[in-house]
N, CA and C atoms as a LAMMPS dump frame, in Angstrom:
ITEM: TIMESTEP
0
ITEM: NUMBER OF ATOMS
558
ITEM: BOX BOUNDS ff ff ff
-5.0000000000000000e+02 5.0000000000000000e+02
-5.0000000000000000e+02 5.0000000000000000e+02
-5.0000000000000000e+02 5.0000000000000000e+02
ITEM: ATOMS id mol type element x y z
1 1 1 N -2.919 -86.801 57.717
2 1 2 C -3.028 -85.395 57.684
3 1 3 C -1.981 -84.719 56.869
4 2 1 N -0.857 -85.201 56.386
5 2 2 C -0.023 -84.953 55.643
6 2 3 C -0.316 -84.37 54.491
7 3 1 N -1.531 -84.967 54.026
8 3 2 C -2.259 -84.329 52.941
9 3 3 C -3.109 -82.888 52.984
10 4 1 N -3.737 -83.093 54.306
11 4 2 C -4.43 -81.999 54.263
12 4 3 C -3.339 -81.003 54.915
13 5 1 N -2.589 -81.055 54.938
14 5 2 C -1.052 -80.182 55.296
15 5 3 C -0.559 -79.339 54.027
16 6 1 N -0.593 -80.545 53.173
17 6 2 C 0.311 -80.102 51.904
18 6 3 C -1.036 -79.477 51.596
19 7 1 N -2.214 -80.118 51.257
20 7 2 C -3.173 -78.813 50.442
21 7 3 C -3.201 -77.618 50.925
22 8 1 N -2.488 -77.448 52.408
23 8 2 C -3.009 -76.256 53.144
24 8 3 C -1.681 -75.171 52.714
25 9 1 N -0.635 -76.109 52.601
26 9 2 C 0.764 -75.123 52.469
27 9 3 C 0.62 -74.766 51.065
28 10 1 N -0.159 -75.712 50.259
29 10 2 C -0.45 -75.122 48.663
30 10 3 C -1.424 -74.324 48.768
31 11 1 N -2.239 -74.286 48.907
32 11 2 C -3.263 -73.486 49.13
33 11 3 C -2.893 -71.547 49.519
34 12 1 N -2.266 -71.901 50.787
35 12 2 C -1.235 -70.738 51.231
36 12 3 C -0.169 -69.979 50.185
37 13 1 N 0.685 -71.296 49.635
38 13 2 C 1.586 -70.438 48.938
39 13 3 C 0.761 -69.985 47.466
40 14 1 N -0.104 -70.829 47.25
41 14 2 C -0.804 -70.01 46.003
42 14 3 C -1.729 -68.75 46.408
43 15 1 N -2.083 -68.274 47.911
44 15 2 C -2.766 -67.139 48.055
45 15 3 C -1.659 -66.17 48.297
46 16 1 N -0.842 -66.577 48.215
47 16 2 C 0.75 -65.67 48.555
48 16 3 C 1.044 -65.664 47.374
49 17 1 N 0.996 -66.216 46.668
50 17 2 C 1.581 -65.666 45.127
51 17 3 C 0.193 -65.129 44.447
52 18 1 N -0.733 -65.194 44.422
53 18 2 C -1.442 -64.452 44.239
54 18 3 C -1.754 -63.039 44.409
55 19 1 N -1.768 -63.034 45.576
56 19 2 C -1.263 -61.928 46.515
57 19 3 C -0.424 -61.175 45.997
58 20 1 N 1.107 -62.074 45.917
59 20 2 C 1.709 -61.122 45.113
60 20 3 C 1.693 -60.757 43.951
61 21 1 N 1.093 -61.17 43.037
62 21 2 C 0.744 -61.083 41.541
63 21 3 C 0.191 -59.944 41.526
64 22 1 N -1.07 -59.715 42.176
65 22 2 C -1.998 -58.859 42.842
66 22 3 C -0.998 -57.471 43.102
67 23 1 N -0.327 -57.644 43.944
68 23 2 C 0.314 -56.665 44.59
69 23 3 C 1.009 -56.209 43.389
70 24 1 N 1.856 -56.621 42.595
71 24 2 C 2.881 -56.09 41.1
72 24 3 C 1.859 -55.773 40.055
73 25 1 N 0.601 -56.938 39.842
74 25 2 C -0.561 -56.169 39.073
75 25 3 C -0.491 -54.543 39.226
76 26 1 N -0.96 -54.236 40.629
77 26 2 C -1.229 -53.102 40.97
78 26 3 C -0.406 -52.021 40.677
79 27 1 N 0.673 -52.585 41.547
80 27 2 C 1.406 -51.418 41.435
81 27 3 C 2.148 -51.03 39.882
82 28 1 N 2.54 -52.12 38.969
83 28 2 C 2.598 -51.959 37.353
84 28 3 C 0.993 -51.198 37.36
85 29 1 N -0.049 -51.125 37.278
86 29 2 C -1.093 -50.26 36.982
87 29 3 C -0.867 -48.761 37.486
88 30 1 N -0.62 -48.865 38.677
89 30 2 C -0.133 -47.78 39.095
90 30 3 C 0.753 -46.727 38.521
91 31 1 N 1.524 -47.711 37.887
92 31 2 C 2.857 -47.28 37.405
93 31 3 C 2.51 -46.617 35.726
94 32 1 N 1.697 -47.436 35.399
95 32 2 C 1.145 -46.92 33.972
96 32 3 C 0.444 -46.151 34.085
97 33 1 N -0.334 -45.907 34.968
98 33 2 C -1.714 -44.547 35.324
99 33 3 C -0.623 -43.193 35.759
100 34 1 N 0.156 -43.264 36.382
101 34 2 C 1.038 -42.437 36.458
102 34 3 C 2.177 -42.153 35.601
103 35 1 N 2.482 -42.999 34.569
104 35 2 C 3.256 -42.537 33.304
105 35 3 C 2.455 -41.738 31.988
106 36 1 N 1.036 -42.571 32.398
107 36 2 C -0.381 -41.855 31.511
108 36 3 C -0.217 -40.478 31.709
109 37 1 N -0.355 -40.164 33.136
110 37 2 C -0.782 -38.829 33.187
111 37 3 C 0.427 -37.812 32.922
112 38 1 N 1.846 -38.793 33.051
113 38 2 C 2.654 -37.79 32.55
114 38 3 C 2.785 -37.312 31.474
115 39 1 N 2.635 -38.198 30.638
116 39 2 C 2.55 -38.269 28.871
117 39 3 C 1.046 -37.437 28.688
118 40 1 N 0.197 -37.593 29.357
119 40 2 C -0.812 -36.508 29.022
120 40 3 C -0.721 -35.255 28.991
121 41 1 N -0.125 -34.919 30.506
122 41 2 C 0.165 -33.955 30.623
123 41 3 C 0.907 -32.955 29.493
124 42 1 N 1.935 -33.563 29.368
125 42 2 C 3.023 -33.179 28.457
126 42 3 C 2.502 -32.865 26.995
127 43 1 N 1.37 -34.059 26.957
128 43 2 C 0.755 -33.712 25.208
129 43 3 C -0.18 -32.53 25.423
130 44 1 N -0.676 -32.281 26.819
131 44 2 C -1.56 -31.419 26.741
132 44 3 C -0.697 -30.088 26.815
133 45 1 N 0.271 -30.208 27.401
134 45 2 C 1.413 -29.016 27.421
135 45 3 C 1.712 -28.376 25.696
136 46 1 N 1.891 -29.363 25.015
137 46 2 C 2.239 -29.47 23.823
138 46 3 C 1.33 -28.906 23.112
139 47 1 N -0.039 -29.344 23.134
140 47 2 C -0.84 -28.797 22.552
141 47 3 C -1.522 -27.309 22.792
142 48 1 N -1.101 -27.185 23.748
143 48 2 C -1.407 -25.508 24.636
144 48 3 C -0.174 -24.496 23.833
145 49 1 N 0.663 -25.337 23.93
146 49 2 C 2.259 -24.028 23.171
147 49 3 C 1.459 -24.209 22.155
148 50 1 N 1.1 -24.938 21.25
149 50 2 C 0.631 -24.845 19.408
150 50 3 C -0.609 -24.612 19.446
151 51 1 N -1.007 -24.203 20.062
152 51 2 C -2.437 -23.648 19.993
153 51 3 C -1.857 -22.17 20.225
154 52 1 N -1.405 -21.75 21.466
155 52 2 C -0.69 -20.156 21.734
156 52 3 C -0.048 -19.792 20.538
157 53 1 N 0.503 -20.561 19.907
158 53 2 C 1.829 -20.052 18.576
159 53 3 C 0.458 -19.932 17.772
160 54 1 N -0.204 -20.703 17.135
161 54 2 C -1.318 -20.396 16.205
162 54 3 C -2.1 -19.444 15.992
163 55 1 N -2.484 -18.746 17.472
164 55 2 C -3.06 -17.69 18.172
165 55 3 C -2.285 -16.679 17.712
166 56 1 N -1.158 -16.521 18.359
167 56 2 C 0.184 -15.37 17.853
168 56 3 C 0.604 -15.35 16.314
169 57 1 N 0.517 -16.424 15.667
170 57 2 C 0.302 -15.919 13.965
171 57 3 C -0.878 -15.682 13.477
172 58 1 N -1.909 -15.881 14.343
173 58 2 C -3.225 -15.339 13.184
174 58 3 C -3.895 -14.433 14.329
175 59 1 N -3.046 -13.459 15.46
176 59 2 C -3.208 -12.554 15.638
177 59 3 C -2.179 -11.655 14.698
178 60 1 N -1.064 -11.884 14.904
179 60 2 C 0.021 -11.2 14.028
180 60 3 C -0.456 -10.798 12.341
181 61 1 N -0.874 -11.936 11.778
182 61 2 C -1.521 -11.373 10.313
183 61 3 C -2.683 -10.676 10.493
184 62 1 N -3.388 -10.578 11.402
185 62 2 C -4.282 -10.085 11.528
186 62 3 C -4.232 -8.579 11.882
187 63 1 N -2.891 -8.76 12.534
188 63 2 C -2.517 -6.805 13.04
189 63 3 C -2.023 -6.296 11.74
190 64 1 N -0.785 -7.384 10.908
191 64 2 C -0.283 -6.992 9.565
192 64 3 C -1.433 -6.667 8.559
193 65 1 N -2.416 -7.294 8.403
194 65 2 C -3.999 -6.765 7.242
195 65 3 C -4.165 -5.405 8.234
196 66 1 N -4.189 -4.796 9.117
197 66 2 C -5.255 -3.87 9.855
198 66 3 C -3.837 -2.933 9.121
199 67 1 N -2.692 -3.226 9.393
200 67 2 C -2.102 -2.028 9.435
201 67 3 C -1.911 -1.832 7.461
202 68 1 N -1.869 -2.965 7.093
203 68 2 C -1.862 -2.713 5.84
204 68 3 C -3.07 -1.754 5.151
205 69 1 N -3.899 -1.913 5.804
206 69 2 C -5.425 -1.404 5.582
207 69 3 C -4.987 -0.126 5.628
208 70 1 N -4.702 0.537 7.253
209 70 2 C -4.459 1.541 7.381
210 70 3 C -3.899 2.35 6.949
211 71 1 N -2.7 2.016 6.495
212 71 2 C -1.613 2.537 5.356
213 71 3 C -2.079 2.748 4.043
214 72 1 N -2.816 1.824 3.613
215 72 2 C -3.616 2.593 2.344
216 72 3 C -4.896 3.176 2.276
217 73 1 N -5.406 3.059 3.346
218 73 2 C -6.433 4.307 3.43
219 73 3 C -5.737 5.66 3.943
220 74 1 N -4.633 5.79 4.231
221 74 2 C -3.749 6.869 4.703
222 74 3 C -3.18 7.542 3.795
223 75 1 N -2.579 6.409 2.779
224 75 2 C -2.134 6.689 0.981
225 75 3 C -2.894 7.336 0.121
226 76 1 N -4.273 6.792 0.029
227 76 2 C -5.426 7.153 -0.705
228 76 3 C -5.957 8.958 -0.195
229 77 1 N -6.006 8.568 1.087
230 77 2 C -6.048 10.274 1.793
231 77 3 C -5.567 11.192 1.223
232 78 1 N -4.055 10.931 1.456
233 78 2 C -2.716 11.51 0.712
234 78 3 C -3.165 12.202 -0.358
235 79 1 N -3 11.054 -1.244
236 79 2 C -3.009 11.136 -2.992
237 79 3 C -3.997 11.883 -2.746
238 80 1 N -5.94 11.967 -2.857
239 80 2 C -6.518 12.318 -2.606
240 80 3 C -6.778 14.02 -2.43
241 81 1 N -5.793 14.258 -1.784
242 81 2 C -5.607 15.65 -1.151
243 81 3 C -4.426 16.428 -2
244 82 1 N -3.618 15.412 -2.371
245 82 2 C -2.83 16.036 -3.285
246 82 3 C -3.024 16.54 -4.758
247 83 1 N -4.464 15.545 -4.991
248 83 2 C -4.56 15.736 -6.115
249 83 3 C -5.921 17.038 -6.335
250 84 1 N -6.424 17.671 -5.26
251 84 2 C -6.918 18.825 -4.787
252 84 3 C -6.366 19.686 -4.574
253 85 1 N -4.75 19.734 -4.405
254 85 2 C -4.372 20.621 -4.838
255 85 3 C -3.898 21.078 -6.627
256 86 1 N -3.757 19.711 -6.593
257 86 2 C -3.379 20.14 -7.915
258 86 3 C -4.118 20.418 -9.206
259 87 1 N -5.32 20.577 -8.987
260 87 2 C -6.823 20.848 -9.297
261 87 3 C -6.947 22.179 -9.192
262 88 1 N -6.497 23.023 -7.508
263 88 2 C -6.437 23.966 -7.347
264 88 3 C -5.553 24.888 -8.235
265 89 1 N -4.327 24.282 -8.624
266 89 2 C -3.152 25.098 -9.071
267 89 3 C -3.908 25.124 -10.628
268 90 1 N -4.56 24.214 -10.988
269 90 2 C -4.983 24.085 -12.279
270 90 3 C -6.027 25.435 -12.508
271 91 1 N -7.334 25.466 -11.412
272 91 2 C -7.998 26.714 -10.798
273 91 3 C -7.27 28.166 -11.119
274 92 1 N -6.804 28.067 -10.281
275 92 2 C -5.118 29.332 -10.082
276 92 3 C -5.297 29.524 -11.762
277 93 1 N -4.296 28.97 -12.205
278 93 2 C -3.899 28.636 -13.592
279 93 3 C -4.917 29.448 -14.534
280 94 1 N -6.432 29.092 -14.585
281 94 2 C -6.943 29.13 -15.373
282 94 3 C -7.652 30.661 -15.034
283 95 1 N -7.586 31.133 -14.126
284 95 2 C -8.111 32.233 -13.547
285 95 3 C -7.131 33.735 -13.287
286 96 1 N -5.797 32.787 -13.786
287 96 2 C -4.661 33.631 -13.972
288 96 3 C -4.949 35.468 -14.235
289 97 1 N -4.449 36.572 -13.49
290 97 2 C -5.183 37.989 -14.33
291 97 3 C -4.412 37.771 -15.569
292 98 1 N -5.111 38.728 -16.43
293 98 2 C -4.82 39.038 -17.977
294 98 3 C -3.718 39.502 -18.125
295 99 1 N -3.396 40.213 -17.543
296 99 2 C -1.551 40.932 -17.554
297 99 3 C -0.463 39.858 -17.409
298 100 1 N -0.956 39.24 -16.361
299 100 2 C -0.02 38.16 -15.917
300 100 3 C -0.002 36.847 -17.484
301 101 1 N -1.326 36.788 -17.636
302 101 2 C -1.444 35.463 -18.588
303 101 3 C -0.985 36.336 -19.879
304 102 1 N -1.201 37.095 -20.308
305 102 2 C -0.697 38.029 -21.387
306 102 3 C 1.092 37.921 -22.178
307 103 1 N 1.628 38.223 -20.457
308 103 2 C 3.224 37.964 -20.204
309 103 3 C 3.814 36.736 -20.564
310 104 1 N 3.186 35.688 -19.898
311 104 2 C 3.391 34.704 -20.038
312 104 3 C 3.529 34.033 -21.535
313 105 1 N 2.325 34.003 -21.981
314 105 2 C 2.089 33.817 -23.471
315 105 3 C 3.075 34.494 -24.376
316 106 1 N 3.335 35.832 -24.41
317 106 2 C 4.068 36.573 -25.029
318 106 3 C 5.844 35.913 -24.822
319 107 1 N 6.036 35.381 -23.458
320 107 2 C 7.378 35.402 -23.601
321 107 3 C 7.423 34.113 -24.364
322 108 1 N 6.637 33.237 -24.47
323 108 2 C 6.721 31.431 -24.67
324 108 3 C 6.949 31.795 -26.031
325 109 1 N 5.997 32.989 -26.583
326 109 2 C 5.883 32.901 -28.18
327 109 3 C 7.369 32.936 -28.771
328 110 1 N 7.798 34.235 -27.988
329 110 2 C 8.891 34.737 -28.248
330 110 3 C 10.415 33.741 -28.327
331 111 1 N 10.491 33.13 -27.11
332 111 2 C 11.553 32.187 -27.19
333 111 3 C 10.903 30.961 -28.25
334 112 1 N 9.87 30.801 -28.479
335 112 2 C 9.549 29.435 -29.412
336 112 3 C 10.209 29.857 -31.097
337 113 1 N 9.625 31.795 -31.403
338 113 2 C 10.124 32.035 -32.539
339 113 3 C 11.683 32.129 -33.026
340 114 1 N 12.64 31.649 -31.775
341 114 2 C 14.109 31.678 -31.598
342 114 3 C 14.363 30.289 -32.242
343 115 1 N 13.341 29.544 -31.941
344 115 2 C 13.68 27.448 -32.264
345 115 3 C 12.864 27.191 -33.489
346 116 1 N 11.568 28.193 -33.635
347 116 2 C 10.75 28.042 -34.833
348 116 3 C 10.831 29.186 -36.029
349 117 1 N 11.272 29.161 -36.891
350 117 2 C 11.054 30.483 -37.513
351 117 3 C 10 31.079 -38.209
352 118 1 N 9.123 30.032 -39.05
353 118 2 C 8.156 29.557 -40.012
354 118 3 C 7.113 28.465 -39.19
355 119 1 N 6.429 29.614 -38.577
356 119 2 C 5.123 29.1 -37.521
357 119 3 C 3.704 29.395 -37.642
358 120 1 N 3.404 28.712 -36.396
359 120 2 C 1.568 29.403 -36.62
360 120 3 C 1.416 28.516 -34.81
361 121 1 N 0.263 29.334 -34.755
362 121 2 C -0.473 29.191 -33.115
363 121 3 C -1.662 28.482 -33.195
364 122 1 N -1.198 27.46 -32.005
365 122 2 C -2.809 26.451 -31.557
366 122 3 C -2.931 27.427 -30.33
367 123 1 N -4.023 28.585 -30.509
368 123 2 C -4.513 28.901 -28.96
369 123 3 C -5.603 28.128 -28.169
370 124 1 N -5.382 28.262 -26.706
371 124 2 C -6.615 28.174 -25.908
372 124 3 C -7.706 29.157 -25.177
373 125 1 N -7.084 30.132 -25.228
374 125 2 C -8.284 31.482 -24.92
375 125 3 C -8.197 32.399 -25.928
376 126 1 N -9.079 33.456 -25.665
377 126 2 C -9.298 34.511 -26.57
378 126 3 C -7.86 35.793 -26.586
379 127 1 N -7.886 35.714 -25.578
380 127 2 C -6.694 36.826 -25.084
381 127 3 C -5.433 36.46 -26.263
382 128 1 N -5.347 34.946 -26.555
383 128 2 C -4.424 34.655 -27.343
384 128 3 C -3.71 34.733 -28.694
385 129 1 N -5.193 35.342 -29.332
386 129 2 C -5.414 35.762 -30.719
387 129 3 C -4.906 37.207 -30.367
388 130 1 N -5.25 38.246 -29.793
389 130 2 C -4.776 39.572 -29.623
390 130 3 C -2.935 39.446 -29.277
391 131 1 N -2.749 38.527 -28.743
392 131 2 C -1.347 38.606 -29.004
393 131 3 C -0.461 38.154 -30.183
394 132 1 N -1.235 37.078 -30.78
395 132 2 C -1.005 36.624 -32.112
396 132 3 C -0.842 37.454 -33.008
397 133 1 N -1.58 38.377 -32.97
398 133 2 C -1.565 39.623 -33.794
399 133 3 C -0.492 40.857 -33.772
400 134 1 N -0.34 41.034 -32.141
401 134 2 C 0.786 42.061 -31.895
402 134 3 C 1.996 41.707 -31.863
403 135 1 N 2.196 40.512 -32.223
404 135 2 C 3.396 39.667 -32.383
405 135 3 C 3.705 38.91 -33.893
406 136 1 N 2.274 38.701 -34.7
407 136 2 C 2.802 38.875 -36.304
408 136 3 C 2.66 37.626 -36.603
409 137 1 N 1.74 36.576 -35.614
410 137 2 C 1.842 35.639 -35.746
411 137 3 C 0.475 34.704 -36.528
412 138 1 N 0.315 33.632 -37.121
413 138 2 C -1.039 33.403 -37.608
414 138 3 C -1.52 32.3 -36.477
415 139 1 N -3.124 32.465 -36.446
416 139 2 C -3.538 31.528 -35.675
417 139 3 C -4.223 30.857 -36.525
418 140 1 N -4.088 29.608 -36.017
419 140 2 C -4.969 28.181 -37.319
420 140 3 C -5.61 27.701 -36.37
421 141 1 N -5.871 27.491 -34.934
422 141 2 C -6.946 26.754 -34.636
423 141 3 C -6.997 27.202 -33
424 142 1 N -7.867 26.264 -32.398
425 142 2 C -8.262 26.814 -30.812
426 142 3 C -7.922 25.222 -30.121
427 143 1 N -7.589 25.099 -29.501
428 143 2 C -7.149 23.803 -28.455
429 143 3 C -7.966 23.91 -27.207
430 144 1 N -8.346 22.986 -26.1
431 144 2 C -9.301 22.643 -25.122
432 144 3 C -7.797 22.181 -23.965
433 145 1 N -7.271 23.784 -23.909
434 145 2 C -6.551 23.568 -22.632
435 145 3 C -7.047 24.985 -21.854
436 146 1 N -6.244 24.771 -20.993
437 146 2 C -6.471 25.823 -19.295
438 146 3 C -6.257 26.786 -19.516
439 147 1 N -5.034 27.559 -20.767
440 147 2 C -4.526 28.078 -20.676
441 147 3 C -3.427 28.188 -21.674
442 148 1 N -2.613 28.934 -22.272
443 148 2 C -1.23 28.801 -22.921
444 148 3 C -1.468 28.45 -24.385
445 149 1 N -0.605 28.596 -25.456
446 149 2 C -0.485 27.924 -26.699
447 149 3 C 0.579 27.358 -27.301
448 150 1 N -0.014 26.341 -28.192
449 150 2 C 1.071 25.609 -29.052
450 150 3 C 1.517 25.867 -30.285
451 151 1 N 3.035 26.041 -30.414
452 151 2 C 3.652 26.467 -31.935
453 151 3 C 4.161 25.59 -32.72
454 152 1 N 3.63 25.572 -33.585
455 152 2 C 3.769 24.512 -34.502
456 152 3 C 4.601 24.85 -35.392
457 153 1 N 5.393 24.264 -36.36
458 153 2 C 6.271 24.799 -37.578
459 153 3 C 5.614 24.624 -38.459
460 154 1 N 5.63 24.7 -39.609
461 154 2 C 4.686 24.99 -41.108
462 154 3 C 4.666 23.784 -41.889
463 155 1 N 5.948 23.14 -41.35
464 155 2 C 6.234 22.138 -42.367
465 155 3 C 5.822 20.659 -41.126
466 156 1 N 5.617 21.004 -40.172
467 156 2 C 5.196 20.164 -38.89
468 156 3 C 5.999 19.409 -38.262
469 157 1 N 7.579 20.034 -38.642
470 157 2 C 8.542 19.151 -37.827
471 157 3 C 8.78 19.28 -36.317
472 158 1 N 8.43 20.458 -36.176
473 158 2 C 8.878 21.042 -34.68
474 158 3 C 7.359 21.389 -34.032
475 159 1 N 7.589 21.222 -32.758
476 159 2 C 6.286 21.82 -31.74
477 159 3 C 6.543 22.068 -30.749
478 160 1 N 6.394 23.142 -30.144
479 160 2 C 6.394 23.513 -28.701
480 160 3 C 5.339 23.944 -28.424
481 161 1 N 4.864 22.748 -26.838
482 161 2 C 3.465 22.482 -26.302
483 161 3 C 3.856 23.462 -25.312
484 162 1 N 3.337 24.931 -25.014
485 162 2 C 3.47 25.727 -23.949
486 162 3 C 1.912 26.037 -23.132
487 163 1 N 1.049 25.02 -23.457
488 163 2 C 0.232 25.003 -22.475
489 163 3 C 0.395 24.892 -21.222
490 164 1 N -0.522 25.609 -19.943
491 164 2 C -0.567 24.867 -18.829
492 164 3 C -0.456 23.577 -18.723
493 165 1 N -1.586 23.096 -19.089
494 165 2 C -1.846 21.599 -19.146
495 165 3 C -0.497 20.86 -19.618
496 166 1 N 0.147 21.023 -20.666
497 166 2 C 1.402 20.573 -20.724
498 166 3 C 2.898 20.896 -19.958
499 167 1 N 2.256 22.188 -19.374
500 167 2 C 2.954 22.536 -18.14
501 167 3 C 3.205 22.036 -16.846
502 168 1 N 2.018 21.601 -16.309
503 168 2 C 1.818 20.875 -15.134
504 168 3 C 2.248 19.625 -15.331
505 169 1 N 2.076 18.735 -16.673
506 169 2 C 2.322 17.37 -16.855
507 169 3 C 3.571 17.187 -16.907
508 170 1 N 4.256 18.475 -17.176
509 170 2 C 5.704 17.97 -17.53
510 170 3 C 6.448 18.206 -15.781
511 171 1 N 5.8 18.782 -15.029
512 171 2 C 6.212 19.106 -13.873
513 171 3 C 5.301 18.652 -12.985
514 172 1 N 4.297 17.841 -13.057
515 172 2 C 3.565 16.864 -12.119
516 172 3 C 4.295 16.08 -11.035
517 173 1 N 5 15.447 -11.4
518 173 2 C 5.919 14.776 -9.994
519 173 3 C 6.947 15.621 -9.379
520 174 1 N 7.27 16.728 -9.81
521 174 2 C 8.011 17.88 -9.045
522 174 3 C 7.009 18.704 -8.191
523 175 1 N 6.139 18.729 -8.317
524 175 2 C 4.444 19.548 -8.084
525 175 3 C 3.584 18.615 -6.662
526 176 1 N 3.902 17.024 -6.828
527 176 2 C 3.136 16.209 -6.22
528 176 3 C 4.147 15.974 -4.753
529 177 1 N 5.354 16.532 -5.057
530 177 2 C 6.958 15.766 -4.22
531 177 3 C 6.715 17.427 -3.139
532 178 1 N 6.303 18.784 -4.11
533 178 2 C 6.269 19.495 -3.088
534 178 3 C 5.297 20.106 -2.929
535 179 1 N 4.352 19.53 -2.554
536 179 2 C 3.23 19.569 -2.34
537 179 3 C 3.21 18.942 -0.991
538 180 1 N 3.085 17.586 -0.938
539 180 2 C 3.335 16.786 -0.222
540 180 3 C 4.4 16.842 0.602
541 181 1 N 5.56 17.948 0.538
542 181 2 C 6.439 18.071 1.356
543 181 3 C 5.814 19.246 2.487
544 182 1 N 4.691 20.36 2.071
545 182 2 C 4.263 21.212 2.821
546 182 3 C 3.223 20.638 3.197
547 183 1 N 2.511 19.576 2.875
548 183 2 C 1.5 19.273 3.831
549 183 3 C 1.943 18.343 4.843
550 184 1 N 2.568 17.89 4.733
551 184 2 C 3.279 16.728 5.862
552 184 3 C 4.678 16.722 6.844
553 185 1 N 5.674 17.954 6.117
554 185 2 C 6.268 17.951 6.936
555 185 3 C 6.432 19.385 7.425
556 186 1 N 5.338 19.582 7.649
557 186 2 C 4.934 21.069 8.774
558 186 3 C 5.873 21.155 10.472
């Protein structure tokens, strides 16, 4: 029976080491199913912040285009409105009374014949020739402005552009700065 002793104590200690094999199998599985889920976790953590950050920059450019938008449809407004007035002043300008536009013309002539001596007149209205005349001056041609005339010298060195139109242009960004200062900062 010695034999069937020893097969029995082998038998035993190999279901005992089995057993325990079994048992460290497990619990090493264990041990990896629960390091799994930590490392999952964590990547899934990971991937939740970079997904949120991704979210927050292509919400962020997305507020930066809206407001950029806004700002130049706000600009365009602006300009827009500014340049209705200055349409208006052009209006004004051209609708000027006769006394007033008369004055005007007369004084431009006058200080131009101080810088010009040996002249002649580009007018733009009719009114302009009647002063040409009471002032001694020759007119050579008609110009396609708003308003005002240009003196030319004889020999064509000198010119003074005293049109509106060259009026406003030369004072356009002084015109647009306060303009824009009474419509906006009311």
């Amino acid at each position: 029976m010695a034999i069937e002793d020893l097969i029995q104590e082998i038998n035993n200690n190999a279901a005992k080491e089995a057993e325990e094999i079994i048992k460290k199998a497990n619990e090493e599985a264990k041990r990896i199913i629960e390091e799994s889920k930590r490392e999952a976790a964590s990547k899934a953590e990971e991937i939740i912040k970079s997904a949120e950050k991704e979210a927050n920059i292509a919400k962020n450019k997305i507020l930066a285009m809206a407001r950029r938008d806004a700002s130049k449809h706000i600009i365009e407004a602006k300009e827009k409105l500014i340049n209705e007035c200055m349409e208006e002043i052009k209006k004004k300008l051209k609708k000027l009374p006769s006394k007033q536009y008369k004055n005007y013309v007369e004084k431009v002539i006058e200080e131009a014949k101080k810088e010009i001596e040996d002249a002649y007149l580009l007018i733009s209205r009719k009114e302009d020739e009647e002063i040409a005349k009471k002032i001694g001056m020759e007119v050579k041609g008609k110009i396609d402005a708003i308003g005002g005339v240009i003196i030319k010298s004889k020999d064509g060195s000198k010119e003074i552009n005293a049109t509106f139109d060259a009026l406003l242009e030369r004072m356009k960004e002084e015109l647009r700065i306060k303009i824009a200062d009474k419509l906006w900062k009311q």
